[in-house]
TIGUFI-938952 format. One record per residue: residue in one letter; z, y, x of N, C-alpha, C in turn. Coordinates in pm, whole numbers, plus 50000, padded with zeros to 5 digits. Layout:
N
AZYXZYXZYX;...
END
This chain:
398
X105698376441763105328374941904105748361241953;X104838355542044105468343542138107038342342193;X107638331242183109198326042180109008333742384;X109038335042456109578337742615110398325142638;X109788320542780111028309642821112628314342776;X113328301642754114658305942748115158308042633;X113958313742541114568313642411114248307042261;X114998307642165114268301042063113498304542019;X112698293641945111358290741866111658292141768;X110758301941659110988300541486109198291841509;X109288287241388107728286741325106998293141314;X106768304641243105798315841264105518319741403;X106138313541514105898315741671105208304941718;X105428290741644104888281141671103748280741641;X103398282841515101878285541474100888293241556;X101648311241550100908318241596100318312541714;X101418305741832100888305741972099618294241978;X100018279741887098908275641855097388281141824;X097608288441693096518293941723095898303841781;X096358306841873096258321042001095638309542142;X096398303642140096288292842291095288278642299;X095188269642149094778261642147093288260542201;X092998248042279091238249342341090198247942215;X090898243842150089988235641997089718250041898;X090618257541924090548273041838089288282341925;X089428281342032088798287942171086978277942126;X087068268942109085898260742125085298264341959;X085968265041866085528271341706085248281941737;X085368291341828085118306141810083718306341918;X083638295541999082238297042065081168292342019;X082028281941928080228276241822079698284941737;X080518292941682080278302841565079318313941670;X079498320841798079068327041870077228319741890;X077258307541929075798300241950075428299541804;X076378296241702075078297041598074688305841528;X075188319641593074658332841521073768335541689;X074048330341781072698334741844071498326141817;X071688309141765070858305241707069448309041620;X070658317141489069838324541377069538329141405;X069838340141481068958350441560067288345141625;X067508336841668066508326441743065048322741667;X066098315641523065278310741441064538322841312;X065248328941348064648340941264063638349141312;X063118350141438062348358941517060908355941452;X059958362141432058538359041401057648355041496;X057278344141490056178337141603055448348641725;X055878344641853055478352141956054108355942016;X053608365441979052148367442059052048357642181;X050668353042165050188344642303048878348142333;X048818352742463047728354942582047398348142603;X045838347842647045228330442718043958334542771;X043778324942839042088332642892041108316042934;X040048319542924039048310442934038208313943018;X037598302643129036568305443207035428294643170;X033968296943127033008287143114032268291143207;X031128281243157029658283643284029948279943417;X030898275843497031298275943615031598265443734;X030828263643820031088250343881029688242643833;X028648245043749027978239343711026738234143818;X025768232943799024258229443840023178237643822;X021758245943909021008249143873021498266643829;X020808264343719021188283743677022728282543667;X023408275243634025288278543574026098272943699;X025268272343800025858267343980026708279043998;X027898274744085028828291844136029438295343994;X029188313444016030048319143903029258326843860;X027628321643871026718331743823026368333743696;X026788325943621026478320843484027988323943386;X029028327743485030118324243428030438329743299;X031198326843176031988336243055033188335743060;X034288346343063035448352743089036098353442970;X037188350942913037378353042825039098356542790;X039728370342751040878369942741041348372142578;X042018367142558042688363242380044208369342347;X044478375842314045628382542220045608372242090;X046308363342081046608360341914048138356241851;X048188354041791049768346841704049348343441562;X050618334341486050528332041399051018337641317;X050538339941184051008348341044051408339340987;X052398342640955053258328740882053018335840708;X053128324740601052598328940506053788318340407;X053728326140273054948320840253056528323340225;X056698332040326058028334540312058938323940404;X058218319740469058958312140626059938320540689;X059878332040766060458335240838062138334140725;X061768344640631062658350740546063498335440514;X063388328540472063528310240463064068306240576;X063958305740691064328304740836066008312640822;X065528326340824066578334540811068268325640747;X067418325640595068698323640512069218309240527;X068668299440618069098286440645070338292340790;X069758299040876070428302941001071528310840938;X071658318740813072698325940797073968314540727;X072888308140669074138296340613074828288940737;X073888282640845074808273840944075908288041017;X075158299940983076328307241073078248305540985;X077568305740881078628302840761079538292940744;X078428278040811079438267640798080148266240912;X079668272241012080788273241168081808280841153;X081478288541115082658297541078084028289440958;X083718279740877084048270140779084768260540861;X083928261340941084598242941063085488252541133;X085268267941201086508268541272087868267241157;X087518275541029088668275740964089488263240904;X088788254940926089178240640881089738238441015;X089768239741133090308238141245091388241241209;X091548257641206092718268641209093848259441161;X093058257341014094658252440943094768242140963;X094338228641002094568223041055095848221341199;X095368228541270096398235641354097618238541337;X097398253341202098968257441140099468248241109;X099108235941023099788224840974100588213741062;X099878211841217100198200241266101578211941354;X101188224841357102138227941445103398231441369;X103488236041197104628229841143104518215641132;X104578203641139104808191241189105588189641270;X104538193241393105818193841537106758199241550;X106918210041485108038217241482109348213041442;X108878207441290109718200741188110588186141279;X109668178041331110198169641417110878173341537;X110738188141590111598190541675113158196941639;X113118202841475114738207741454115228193241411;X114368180241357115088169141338115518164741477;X114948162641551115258157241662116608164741728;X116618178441706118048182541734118958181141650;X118748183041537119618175741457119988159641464;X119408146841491119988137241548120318138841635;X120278143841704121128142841893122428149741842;X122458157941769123808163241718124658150241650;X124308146241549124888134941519124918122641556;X124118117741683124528110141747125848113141875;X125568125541913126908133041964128358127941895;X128068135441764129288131841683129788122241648;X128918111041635128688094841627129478089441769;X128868093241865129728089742040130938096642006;X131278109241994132928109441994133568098141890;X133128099641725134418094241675134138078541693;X132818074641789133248058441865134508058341951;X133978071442023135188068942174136498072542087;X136748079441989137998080641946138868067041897;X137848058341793138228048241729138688035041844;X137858041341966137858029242056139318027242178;X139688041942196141118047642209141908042142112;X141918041741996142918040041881143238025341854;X141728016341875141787997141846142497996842011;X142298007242120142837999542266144528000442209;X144928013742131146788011942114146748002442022;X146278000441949146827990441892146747974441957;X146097970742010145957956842103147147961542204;X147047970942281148567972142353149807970542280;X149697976242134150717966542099151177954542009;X150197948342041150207936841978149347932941816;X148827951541784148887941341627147307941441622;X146407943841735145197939141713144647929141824;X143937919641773142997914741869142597915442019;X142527914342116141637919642192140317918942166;X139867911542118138437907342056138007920841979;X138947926741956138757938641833138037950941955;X138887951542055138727964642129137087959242229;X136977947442277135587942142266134687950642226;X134717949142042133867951241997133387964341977;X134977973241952134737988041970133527991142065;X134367986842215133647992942297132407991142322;X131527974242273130167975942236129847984042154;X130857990542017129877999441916129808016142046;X130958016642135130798026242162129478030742257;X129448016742329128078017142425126758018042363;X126678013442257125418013542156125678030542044;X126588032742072126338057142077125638059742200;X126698053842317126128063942429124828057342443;X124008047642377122738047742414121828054842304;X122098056242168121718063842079121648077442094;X122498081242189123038094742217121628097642341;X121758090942465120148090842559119078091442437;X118708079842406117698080942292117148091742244;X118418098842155118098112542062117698121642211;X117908122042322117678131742379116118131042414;X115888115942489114578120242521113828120542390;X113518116742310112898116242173113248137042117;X114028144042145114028156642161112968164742315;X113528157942358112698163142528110918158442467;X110858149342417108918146442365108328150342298;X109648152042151109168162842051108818178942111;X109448182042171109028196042260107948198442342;X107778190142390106388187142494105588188842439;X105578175242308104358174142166103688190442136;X105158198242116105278209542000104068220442140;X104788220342225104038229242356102788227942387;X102258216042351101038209942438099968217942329;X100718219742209099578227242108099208240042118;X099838242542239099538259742271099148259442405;X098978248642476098208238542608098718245642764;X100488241442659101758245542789101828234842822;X102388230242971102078215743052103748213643012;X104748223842993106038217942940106338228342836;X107698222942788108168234642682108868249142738;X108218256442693108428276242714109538280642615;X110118270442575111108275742485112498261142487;X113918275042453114848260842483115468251242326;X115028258442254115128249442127114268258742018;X114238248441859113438252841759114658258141682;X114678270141636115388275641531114528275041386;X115798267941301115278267941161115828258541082;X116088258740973117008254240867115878241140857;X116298229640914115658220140833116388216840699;X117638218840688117868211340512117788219940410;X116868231140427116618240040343115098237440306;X115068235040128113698225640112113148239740037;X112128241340071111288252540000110988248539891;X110878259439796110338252639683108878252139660;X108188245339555106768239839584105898244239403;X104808252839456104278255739313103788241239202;X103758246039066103688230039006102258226539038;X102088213539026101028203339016099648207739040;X099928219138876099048227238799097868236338906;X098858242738957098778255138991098328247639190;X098828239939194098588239939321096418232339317;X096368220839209094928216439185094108227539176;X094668235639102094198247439082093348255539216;X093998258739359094168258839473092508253139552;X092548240039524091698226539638090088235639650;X089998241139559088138248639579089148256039693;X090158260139757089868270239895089918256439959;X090158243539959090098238940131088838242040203;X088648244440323087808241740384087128230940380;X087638218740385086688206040394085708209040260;X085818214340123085178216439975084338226840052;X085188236240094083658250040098083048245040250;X083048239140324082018231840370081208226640363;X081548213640249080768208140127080078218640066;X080298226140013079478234939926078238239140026;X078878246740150077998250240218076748242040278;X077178227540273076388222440311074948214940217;X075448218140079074108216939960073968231239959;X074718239739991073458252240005072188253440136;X073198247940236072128248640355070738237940293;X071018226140240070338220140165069148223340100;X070038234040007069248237739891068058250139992;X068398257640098067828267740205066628258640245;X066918250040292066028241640390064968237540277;X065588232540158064318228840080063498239940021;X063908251240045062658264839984062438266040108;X062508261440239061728264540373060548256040377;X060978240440344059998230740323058518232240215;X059468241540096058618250940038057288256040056;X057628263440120057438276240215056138269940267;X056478259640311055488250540435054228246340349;X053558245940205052678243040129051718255640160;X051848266740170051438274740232050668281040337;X049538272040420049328274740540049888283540584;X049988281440710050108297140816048318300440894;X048538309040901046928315940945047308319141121;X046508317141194046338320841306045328332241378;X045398337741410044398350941462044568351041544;X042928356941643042968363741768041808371641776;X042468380641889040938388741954040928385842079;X040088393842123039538392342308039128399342312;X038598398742447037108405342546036848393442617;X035538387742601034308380442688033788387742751;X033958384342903033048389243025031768381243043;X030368382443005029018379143022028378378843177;X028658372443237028178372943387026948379043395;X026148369143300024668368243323024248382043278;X024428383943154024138400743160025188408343208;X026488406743255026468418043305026848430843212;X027428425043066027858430542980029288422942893;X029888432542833031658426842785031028427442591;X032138420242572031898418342442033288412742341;X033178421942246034698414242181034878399942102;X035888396042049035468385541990036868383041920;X036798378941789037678374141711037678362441643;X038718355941600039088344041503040178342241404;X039998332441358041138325341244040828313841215;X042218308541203042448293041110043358289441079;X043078283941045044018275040947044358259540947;X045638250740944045778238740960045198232440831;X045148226240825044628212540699045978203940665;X046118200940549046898194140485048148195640473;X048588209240532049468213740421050438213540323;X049788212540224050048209640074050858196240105;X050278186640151050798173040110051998168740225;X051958178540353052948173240458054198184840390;X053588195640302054968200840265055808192740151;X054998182240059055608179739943056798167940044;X056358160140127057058153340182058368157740234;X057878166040265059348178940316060388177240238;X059778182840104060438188740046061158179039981;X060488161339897061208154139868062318148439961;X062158148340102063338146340149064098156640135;X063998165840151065168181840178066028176340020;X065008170539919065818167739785066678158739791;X066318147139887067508137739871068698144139948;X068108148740061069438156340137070368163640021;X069518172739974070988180839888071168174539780;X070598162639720071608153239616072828146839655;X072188142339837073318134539877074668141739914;X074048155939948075448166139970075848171039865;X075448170739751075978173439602076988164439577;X076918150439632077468135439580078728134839685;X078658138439773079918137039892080908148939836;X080308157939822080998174139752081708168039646;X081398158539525082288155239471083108146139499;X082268135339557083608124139596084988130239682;X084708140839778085568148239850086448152739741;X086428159739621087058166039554087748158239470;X087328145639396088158137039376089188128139460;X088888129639562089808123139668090418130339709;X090368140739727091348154839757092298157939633;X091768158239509092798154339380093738144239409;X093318134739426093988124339413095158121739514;X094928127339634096008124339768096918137639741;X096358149639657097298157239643098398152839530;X098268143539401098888138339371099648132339413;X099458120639454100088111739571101238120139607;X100728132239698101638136739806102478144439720;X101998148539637103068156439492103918149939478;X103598141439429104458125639372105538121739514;X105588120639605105888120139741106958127439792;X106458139239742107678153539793108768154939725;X108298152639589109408150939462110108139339471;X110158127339519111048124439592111548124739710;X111108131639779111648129939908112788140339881;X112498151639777113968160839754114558148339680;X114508144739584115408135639536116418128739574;X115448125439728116208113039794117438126439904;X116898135239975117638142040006118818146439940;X118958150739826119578160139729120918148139710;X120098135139668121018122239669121998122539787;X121248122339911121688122240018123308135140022;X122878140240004123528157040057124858156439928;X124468154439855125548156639737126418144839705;X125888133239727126878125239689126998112839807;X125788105739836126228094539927127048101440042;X126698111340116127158117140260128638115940211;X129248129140115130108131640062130798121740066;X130648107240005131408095339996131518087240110;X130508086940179131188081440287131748086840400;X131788098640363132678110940469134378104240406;X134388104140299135668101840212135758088840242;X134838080740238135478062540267135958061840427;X135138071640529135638065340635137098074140688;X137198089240642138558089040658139648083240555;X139418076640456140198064640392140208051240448;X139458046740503139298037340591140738038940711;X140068051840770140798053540886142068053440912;X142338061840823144258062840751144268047340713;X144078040240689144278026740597144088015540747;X143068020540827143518010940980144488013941029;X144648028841053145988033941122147388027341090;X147438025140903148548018940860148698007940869;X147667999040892147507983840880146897979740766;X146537987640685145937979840581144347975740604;X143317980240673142237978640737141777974740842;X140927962940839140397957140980139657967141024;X139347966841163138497968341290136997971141221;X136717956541151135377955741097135157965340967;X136077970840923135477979740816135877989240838;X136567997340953136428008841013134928012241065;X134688001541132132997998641207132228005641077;X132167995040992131257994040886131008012340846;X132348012140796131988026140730131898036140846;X132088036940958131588045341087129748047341061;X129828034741076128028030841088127018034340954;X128048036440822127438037540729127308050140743;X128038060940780128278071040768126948077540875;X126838072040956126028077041064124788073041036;X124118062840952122558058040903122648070040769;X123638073140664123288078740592123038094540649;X123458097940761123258113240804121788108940867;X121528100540916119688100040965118808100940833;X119528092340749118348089340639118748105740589;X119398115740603119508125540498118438137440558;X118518136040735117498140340765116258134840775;X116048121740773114528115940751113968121640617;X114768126440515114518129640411113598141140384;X114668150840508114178167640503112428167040574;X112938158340698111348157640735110478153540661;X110468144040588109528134940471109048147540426;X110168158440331109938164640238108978178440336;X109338185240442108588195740557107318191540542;X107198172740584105728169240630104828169640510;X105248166840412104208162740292103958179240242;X105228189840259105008200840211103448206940318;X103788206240485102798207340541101598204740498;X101618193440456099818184440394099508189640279;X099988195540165100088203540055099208213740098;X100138218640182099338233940232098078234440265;X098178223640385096648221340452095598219840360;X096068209940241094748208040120094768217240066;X095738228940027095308243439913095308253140010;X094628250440139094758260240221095808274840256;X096478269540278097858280540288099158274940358;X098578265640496099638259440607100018267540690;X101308269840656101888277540778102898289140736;X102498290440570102718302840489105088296640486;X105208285940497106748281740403107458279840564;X108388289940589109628283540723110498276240671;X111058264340749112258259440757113348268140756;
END
């Protein structure tokens, strides 16, 4: 169910409301609606037409007035021949097919960007946390360089500088907030809330899902949508060119009547038929274009699929390090400079350490906790884009 003001957001809430709320989901579900009333449309068999004729009338001499006049009313339509309608049909059932294709290429689309936003919103609380923590042990260190200049054994120049590193937290510290306050907005606006309905994102960003191999995921790319679109669209192709078909075929036209005879004074029925001319040769034209059409949608169908190979590599290649670089992160750099800067610290306290390499390793300590979460996101986002290409975004929580 939807997060309620006030409380937290998982992902599976983020998604859902996306795709429950979004106008772009709302607008896929009304095209699919017009192009099955379309088919409907195009499938109907040519409509009887009424008509009527008046001769003899208005004339000169004997056909002066309406004495002369002939009346004439006509019932006819066209017989389509061929296999048109049926041809009609199965082109309208395909576009109903590919709307339905474009909403679902929407959908996940959607699921994907709204794990995105999401992902950028537990990072974003996660830096404001450590820029938090970053502002205290400034203001602490900056307390600690002021005793020591009170008594003599540092600089004043030293406590200076503290207190610029400390002013450059408390502005890192604003920063992380609004950059949290936008990520939320971002995350809301996808469910087309004017602010955020929820007071934070719950979810393990440094928990990396694991990811099926290579193999198995190529394996996957025939479900994207963008491919079975493609497909669908050399079938609509291949539809249209047995309609063009179809069209070598005349269609026949018929009618009957009743003629009203003024002059005698007697009714009379009357029937017809015809037929267009040339045919044959305005269908072959048809039809060689309808051919280039579905060669050319045969030819995009693959280039799509090789390029969809290929960025899923890429992004394979991509994710596998981005754990790398995390895992690096988490296990050993953090670890060490957690250990250098309270060795540091003890070692200023005693005198054996300047000002400047208390700084240093403060600052190191605080870029390697961003880069450890730039990591997790790297690794969320590319997992996101994974999904989106083997169709299955939305399926992995943080």
């Amino acid at each position: 169910m939807p997060a309620a003001a006030g409380e937290m957001l998982t992902l599976p809430q983020a998604v859902d409301r996306a795709l429950a709320h979004n106008p772009a989901i709302r607008a896929g579900d009304q095209t699919i609606v017009a192009a099955e009333r379309q088919a409907e449309l195009t499938g109907l068999a040519p409509p009887w037409v009424v008509g009527a004729d008046v001769e003899n009338v208005g004339g000169t001499g004997s056909v002066s007035g309406i004495r002369a006049a002939e009346t004439t009313l006509r019932l006819g339509r066209v017989i389509e021949r061929g296999g048109k309608r049926e041809a009609r049909q199965a082109v309208g059932a395909l576009d109903v097919q590919r709307s339905h294709a474009a909403r679902e290429q929407v959908r996940l689309g959607m699921a994907a960007e709204a794990h995105r936003r999401f992902i950028e919103v537990l990072a974003d609380q996660m830096r404001a946390d450590v820029a938090a923590q970053n502002f205290a042990i400034a203001r602490e260190l900056t307390a600690a360089v002021h005793r020591w200049v009170q008594a003599g054994r540092s600089p004043e120049s030293e406590f200076d500088l503290m207190r610029i590193a400390q002013e450059q937290a408390d502005i890192e510290v604003e920063h992380a907030a609004h950059e949290l306050a936008g990520g939320k907005v971002s995350l809301a606006a996808l469910w087309n809330a004017a602010e955020p309905d929820f007071d934070a994102a719950e979810g393990e960003l440094f928990e990396l899902p694991a990811v099926a191999p290579y193999e198995v995921l190529v394996a996957r790319l025939p479900d994207n949508p963008i491919l079975r679109a493609l497909d669908l669209d050399t079938r609509t192709s291949q539809a249209r060119g047995r309609l063009a078909a179809a069209g070598a075929k005349p269609d026949m036209t018929v009618h009957v009547g009743v003629r009203r005879l003024s002059v005698f004074n007697d009714t009379a029925l009357i029937a017809g038929v015809s037929f267009p001319l040339g045919s044959s040769s305005r269908s072959a034209l048809d039809v060689a274009r309808v051919a280039a059409e579905t060669e050319a949608a045969e030819a995009r169908a693959q280039a799509q699929q090789a390029e969809l190979r290929q960025r899923l590599f890429t992004t394979y290649q991509e994710l596998l390090h981005a754990r790398t670089a995390f895992e690096a992160h988490r296990d050993r750099m953090i670890p060490q400079a957690e250990n250098a800067l309270a060795v540091t610290r003890k070692g200023f306290d005693a005198g054996h350490f300047s000002f400047l390499a208390l700084s240093q390793a403060q600052r190191t300590l605080l870029e390697l906790r961003n880069a450890q979460i730039d990591a997790a996101v790297r690794y969320h986002t590319l997992l996101a884009d994974i999904e989106q290409m083997t169709a299955a975004a939305g399926v992995s929580s943080p």
